[in-house]
C-alpha positions as CSV (number, residue, x, y, z in Angstrom):
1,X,114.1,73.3,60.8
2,X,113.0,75.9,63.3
3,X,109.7,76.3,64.2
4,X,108.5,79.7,62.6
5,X,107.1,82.5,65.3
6,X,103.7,84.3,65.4
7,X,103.7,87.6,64.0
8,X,103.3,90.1,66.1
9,X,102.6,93.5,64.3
10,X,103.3,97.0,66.4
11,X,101.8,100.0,64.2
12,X,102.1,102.7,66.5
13,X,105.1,103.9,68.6
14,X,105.0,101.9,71.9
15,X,107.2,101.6,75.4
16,X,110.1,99.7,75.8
17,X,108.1,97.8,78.4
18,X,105.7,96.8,76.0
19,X,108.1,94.8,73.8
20,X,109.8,93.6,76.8
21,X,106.6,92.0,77.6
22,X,105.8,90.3,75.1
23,X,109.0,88.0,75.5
24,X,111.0,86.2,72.5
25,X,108.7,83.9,71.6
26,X,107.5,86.4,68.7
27,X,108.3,87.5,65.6
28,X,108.4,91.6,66.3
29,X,107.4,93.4,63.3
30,X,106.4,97.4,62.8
31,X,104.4,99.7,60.5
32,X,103.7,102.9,60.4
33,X,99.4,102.1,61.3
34,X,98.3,106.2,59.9
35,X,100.2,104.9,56.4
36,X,96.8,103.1,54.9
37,X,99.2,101.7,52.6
38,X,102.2,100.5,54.4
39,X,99.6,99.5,57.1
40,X,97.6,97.1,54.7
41,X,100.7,95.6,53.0
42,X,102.0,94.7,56.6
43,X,98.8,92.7,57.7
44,X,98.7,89.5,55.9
45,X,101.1,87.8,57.6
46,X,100.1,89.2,61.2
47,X,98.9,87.1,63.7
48,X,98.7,89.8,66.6
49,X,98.4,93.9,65.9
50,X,99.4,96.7,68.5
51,X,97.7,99.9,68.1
52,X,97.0,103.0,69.9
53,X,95.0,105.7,68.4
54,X,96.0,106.4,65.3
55,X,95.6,103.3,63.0
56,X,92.2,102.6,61.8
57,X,91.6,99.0,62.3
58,X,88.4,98.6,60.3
59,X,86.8,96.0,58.2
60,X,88.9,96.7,55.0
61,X,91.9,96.0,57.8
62,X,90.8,92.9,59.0
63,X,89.5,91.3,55.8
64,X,93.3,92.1,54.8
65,X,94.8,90.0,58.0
66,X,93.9,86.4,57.1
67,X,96.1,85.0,59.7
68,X,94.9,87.7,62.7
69,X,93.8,86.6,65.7
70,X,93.8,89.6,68.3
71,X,93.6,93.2,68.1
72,X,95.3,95.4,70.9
73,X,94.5,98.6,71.5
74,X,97.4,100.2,73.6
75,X,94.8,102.5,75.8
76,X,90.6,102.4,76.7
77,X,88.8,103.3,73.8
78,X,88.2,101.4,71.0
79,X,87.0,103.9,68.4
80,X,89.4,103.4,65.6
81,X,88.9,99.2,65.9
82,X,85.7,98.0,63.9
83,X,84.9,95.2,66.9
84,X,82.0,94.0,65.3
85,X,83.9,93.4,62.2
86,X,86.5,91.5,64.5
87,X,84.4,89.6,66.2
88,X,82.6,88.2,63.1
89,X,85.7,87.3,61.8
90,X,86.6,85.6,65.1
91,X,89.1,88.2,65.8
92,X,89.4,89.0,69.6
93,X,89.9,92.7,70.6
94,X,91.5,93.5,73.6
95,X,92.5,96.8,75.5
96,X,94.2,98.2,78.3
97,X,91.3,99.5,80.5
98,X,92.5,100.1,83.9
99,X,95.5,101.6,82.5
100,X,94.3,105.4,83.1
101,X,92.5,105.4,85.7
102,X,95.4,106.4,88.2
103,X,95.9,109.1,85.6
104,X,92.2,110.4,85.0
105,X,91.6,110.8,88.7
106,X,94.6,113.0,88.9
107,X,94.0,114.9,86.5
108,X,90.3,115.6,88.1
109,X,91.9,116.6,91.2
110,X,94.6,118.9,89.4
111,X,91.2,120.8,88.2
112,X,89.5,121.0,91.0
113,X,92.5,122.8,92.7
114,X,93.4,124.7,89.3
115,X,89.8,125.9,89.4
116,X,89.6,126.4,93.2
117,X,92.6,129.0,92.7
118,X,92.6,130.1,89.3
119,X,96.1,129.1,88.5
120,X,95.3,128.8,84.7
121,X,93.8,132.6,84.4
122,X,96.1,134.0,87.0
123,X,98.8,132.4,84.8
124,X,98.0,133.9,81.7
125,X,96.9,137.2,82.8
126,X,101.1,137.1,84.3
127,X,102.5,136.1,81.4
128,X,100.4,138.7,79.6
129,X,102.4,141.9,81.9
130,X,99.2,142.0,84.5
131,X,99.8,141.4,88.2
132,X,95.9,141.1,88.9
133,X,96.3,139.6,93.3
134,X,92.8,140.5,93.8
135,X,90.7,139.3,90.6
136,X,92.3,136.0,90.8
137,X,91.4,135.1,94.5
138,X,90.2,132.0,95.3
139,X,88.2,129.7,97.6
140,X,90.4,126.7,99.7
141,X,88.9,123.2,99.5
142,X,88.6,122.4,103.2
143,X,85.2,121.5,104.6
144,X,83.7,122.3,100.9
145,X,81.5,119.8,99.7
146,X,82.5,117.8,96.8
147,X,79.6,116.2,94.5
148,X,80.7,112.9,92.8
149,X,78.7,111.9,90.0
150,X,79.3,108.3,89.0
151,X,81.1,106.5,91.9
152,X,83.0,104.0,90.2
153,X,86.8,103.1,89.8
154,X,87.7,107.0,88.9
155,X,85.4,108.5,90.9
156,X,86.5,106.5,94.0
157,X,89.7,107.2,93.4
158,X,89.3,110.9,93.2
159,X,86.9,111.1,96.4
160,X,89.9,108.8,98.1
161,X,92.3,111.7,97.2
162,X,90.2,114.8,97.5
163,X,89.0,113.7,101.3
164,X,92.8,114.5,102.5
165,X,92.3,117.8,101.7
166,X,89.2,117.8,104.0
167,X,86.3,117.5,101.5
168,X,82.8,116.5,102.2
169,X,82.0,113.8,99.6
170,X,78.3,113.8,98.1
171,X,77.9,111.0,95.9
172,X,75.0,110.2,93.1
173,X,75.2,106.8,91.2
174,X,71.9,104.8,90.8
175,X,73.9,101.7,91.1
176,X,75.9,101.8,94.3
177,X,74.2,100.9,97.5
178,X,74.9,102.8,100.4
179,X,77.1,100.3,102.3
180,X,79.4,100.7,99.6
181,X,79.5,104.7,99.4
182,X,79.9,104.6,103.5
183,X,83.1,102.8,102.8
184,X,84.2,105.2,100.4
185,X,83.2,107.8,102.6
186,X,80.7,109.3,100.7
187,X,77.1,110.4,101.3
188,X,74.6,109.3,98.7
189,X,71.9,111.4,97.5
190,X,69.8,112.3,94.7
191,X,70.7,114.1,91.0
192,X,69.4,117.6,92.5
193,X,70.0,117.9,96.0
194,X,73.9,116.9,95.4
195,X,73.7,119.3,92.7
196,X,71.9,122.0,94.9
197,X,74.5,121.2,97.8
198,X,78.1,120.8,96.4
199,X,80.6,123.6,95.6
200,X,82.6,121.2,93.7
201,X,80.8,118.8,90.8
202,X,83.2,116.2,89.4
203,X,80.7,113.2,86.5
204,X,82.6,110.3,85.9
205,X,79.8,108.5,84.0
206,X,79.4,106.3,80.7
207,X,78.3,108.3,77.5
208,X,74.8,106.9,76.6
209,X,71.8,108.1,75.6
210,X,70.2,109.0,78.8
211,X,73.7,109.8,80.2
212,X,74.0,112.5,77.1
213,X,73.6,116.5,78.0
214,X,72.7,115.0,81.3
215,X,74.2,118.3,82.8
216,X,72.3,121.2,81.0
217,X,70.5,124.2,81.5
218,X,67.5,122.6,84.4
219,X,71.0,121.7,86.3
220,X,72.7,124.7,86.2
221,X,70.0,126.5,87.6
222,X,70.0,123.8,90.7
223,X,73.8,125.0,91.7
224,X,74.9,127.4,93.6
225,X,76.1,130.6,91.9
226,X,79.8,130.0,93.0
227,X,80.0,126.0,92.6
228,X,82.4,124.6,89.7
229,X,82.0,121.5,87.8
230,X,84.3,119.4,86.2
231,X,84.4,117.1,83.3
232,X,87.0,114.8,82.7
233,X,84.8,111.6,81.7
234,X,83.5,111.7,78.1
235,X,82.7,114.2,75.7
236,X,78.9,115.4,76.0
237,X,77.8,114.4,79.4
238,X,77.7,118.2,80.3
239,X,75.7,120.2,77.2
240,X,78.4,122.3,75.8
241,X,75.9,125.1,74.9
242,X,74.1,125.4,78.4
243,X,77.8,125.6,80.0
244,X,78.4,128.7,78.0
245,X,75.0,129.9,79.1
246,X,75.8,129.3,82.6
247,X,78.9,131.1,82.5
248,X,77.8,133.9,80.8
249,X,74.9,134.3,83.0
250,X,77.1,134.2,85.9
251,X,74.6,131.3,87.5
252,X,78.0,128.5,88.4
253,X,81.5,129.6,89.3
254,X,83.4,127.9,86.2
255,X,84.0,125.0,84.7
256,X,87.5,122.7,83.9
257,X,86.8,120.2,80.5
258,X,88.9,117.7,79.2
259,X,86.5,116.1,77.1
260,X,84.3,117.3,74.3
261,X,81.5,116.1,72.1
262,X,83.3,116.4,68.9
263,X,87.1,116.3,69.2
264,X,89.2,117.8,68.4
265,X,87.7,121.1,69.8
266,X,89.6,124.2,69.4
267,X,87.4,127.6,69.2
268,X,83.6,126.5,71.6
269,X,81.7,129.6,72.3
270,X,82.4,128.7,76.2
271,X,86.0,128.4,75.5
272,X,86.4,132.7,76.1
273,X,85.2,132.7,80.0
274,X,88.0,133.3,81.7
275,X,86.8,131.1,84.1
276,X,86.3,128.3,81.8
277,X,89.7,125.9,81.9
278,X,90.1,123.4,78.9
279,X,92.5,120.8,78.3
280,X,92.8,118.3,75.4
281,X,91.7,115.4,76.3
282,X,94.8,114.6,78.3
283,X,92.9,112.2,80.8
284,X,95.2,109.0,79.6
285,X,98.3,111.3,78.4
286,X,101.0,110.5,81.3
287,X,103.9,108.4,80.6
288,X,102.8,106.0,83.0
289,X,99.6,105.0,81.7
290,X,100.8,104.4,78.4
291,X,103.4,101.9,79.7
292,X,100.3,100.4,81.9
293,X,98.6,100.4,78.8
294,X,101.4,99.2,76.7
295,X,102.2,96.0,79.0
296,X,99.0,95.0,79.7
297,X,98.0,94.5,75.7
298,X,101.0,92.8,75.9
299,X,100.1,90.0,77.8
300,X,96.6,89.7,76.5
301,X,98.8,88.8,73.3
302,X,100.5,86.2,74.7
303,X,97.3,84.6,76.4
304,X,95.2,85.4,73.1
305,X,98.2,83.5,71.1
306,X,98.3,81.0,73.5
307,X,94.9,80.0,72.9
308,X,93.4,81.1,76.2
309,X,90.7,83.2,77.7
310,X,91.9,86.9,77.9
311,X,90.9,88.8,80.9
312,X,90.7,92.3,79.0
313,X,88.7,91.0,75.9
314,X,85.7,92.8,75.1
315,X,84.2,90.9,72.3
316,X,83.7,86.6,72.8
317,X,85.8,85.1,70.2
318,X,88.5,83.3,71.7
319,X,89.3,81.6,75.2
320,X,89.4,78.3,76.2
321,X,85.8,77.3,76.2
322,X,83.9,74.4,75.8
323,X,82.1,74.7,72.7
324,X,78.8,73.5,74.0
325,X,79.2,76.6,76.4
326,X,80.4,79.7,74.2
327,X,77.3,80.0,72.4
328,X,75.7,80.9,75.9
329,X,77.8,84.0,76.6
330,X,76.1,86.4,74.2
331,X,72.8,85.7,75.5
332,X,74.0,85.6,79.2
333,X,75.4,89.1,79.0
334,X,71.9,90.1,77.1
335,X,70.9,88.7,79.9
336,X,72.3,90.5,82.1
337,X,71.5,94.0,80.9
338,X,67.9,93.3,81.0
339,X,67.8,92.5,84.9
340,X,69.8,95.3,85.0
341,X,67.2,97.5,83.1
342,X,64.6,96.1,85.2
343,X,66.3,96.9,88.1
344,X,64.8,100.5,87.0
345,X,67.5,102.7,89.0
346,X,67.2,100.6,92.2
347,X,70.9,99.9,93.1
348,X,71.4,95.6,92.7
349,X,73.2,93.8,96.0
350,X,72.9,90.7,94.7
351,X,73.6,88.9,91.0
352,X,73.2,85.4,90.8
353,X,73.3,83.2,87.4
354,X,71.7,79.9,86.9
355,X,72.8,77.1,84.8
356,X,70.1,74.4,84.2
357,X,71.0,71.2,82.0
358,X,72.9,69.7,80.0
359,X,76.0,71.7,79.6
360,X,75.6,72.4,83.9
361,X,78.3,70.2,84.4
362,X,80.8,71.9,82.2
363,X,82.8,74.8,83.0
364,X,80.0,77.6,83.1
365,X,82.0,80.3,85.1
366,X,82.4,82.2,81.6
367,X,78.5,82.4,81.9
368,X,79.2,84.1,85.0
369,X,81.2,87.0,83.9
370,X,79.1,87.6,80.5
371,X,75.9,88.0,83.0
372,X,78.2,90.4,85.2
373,X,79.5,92.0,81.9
374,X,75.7,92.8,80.9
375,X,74.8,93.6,84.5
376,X,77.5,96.1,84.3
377,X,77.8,97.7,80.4
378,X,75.1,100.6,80.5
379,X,75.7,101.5,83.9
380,X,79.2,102.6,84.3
381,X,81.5,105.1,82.7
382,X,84.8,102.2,82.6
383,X,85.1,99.9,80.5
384,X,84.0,96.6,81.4
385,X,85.4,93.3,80.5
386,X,85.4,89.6,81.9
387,X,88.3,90.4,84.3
388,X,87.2,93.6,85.6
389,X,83.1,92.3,86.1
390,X,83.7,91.0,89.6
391,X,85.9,93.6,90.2
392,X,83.2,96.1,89.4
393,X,80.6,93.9,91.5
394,X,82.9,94.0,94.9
395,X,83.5,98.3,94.5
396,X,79.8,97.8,94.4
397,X,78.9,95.8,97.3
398,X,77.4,93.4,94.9
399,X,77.6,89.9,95.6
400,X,77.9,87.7,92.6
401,X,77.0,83.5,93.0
402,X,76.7,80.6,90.3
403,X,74.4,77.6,90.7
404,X,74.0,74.8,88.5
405,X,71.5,71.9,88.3
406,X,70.9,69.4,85.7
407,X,67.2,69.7,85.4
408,X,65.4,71.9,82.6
409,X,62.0,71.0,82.1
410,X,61.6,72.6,79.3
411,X,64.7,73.4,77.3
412,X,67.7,71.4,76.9
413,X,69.7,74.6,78.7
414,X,68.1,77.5,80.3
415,X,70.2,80.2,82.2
416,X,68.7,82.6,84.3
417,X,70.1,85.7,85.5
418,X,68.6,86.5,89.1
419,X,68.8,89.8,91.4
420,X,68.2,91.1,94.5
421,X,67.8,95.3,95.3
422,X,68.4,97.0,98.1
423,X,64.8,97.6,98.3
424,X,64.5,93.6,99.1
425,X,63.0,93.2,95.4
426,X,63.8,90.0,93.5
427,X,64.1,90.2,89.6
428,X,64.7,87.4,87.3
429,X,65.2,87.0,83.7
430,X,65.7,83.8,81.6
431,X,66.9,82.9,78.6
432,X,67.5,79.8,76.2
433,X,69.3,78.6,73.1
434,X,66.9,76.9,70.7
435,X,67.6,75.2,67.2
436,X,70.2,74.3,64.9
437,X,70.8,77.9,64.8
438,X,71.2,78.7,68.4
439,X,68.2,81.4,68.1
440,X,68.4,83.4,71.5
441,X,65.1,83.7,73.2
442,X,64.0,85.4,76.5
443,X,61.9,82.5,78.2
444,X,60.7,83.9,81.5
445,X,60.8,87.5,83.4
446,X,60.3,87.4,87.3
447,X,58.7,84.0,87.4
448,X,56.5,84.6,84.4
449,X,57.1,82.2,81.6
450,X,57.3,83.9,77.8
451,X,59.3,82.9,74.6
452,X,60.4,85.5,72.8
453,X,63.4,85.6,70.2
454,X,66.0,88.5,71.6
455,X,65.9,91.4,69.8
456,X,67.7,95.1,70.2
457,X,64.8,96.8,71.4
458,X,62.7,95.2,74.1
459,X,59.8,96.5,76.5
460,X,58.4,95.1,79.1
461,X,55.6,95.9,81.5
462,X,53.2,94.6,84.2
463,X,49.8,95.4,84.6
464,X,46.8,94.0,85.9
465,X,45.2,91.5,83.6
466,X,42.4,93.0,81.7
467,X,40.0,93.3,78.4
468,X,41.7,96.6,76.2
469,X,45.0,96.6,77.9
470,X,47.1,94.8,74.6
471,X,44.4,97.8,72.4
472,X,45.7,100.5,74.2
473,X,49.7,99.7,74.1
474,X,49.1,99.0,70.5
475,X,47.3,102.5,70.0
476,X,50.0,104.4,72.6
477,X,53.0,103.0,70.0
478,X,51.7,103.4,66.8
479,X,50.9,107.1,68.0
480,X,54.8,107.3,68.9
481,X,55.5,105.8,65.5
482,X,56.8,102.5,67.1
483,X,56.1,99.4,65.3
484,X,55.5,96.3,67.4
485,X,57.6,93.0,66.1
486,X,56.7,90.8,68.1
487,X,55.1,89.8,71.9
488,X,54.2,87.1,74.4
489,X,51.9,87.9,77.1
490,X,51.8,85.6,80.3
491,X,49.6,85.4,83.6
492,X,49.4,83.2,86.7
493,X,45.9,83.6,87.0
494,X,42.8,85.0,85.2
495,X,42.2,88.9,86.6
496,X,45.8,89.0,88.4
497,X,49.0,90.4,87.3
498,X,49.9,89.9,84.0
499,X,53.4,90.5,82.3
500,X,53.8,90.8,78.3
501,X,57.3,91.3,76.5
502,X,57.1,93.2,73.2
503,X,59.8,93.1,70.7
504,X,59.9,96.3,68.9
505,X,61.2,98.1,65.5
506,X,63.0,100.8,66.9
507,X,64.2,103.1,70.1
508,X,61.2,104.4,72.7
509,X,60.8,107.8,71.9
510,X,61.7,109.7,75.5
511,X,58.7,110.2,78.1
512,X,56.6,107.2,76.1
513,X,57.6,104.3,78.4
514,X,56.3,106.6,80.9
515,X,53.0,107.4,78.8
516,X,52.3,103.9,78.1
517,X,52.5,103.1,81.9
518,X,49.9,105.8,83.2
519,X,47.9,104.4,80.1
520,X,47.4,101.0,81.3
521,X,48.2,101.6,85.1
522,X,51.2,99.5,85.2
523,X,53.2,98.0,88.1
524,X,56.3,98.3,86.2
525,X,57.8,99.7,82.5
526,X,61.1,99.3,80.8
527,X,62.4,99.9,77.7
528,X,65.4,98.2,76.8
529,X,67.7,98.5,74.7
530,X,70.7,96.1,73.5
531,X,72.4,97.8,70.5
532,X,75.9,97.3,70.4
């Protein structure tokens, strides 16, 4: 009797390549993924399912796929797969996310030329019957000065390109140290004066809250009356509304988008500048980066299948882990974006992670890339994952190290994620599992020792120890309509520096971090946030 195949489920029209990939060892099977019906009849027997962007792989999906053990989106995104819903039922979710890059960049370039020369007006004025030579002139690209916001794979890969045509390259991103940017070739500077100096904008950063709108009307004003800027990241990093302002006001040069905060986006008010150039959303939309994406789901299938640790898995359920280890790697990558928010814009050179005790002579190196994962999420605009951490860490300049030791005073396991600036400031941040349960707990910040259960919204600050201090934080939040869950305060010594953790109810309302320090005169503030 033959042994019976996995099931491997393709809902969505997919390359050659990708089948090819995946070898014989598999049962192929299709579906049509946008047919809710045909989709949910096909699941229960699927132990694999490959989707691109048009099959909805939500909870009602997943509860229907008994037998499912990985997801595999065909592309970067992940907006049609319910990950937490995957994830809880210890379904892994993997993706493809290097697979556009090549194609993102350029298309970036194509705009800044298209832009530079008008080729999309001039085209459709031509077509139209009018030979317009002189209202279409444009501006060439050598020694202009090219602002990079967000200098990470893309945005590399664009300055890379866009230097051969003699660009200066201006660079802004908070986490890339200077070293790093002179390799690239780049010249770091501030938000406003690269905005104030460039004639050529490009943002390639993540969509989060304080990335949101973070091109609007104060911006605009900053640039020069003939720069351009160019969006092909993610919807709603430039406010859509200010950009029709600008252009209407005649205060930039024009604009290209690919991207748009509600899509799909047909008739925006910015949309009828001539000098306005839209395309729909075609950043990923080349033959090549769909086979890229195509194989590379394919052979996170095969490892996922096989029972190992997938490179491109962005949820932690799965992988060849000892189990006294995989509870850690939530609460290392937690960890991770805290040192990372306490890093408070200062660019990090140096990650290191700590294992102390009993499971430090296991295989922790899992540990590693969770902390590098956290370290990484809310900073940059690609999608990170286990494989591409350290990858993200060398573009950086970041050196990454793992140290283990046996002794733990007082836990049975405590990892610490550690970090150097390039300001020669040391940040630390600790954390421990505790109980039957596994409760995560932050249990020391820069050598001050706490215990605090991990929560979504965290704030910490340092202050000089004090009578009124804890008074006036509580009064400065309950004015802000912020509820305080919990806290731990701990000193070194009576009258010296003092740091307290707070666990909080909800979000900081913007500018009150900020308030909250003048209040009590403190050495450092950060709100953190770890919401999925």
């Amino acid at each position: 009797m033959s042994e019976t195949k996995p099931v491997v489920l393709i809902a969505e029209e997919l390359s050659p390549a990708t089948v090819d990939a995946l070898g014989p060892d598999f049962e192929i099977r299709t579906t049509d993924g946008a047919d809710r019906a045909q989709l949910l009849a096909a699941l229960p027997e699927a132990n694999a399912v490959l989707v691109r962007s048009a099959t909805k792989m939500d909870a009602e999906a997943i509860a229907a796929a008994p037998n499912l053990k990985v997801i595999a989106r065909a592309g970067v995104g992940l907006d049609n797969v319910d990950t937490k819903s995957a994830t809880q039922a210890g379904v892994m979710v993997v993706n493809a996310p290097t697979s556009n890059i090549l194609s993102a960049a350029e298309l970036t370039c194509g705009h800044i030329l298209g832009v530079a020369r008008n080729i999309a007006p001039a085209n459709r004025a031509l077509k139209g019957g009018e030979w317009k030579r002189s209202k279409y002139s444009g501006v060439e690209l050598y020694e202009k000065k090219l602002g990079i916001i967000g200098l990470g794979r893309i945005g590399s890969l664009v300055a890379e390109r866009m230097r051969s045509f003699g660009m200066e390259i201006l660079a802004y991103d908070p986490y890339v140290t200077s070293a790093r940017a002179q390799q690239i070739g780049a010249r770091l500077l501030s938000l406003d004066e690269l905005l104030a100096e460039s004639d050529f904008i490009t943002i390639h950063m993540p969509r989060t809250p304080e990335t949101l709108g973070m091109i609007s009307d104060e911006q605009f004003r900053i640039m020069k009356d003939t720069s351009f800027v160019v969006n092909v990241a993610r919807g709603g990093l430039i406010d859509e509304d200010a950009l029709h302002r600008a252009l209407e006001a005649d205060i930039i040069g024009g604009a290209a988008i690919d991207v748009f905060s509600s899509e799909p986006a047909v008739d925006l008010p910015f949309f009828a500048h001539d000098n306005a150039v839209v395309t729909p959303h075609l950043g990923a939309s080349t033959e090549e980066a769909q086979e890229k994406a195509g194989v590379s789901v394919a052979k996170s299938v095969r490892l996922a299948l096989a029972g190992e640790l997938v490179p491109d898995a962005v949820n932690v359920a799965g992988g060849v882990i000892h189990e006294d280890v995989r509870p850690g790697i939530p609460l290392a990558e937690k960890l991770g974006r805290i040192l990372t928010a306490l890093s408070t814009g200062d660019s990090l050179t140096v990650v290191e992670l700590e294992v102390a005790g009993e499971i430090a002579d296991k295989d922790v190196k899992s540990l590693q890339l969770a902390a590098l994962k956290g370290v990484f999420t809310d900073v940059v605009s690609d999608q990170v994952s286990y494989v591409n951490a350290p990858v993200l860490a060398e573009q950086r300049g970041v050196e990454s190290r793992l140290t283990t030791t046996a002794e733990s005073p007082a836990y049975r396991n405590t990892v610490t994620v550690k970090g150097a600036t390039s300001n020669g400031t040391q940040i630390s941040v600790a954390g421990t599992l505790t109980g039957p349960k596994q409760v995560q707990k932050v249990v020391g910040i820069d050598g001050y020792e706490l215990e605090v259960p991990m929560a979504e919204h965290l704030l910490v600050f340092r202050y000089t120890d004090r009578p009124g201090v804890i008074g006036t934080i509580g009064q400065v939040l309950g004015d802000a309509g912020v509820n305080i869950a919990g806290m731990d305060v701990s000193r070194q010594e009576e009258g010296g520096e003092a740091l307290a953790l707070l666990t909080l109810d909800a979000t900081l309302p913007s500018g009150v971090a900020e308030e909250l320090g003048n209040a009590i005169g403190a050495s450092k503030v950060a709100g953190i946030d770890l919401e999925d």
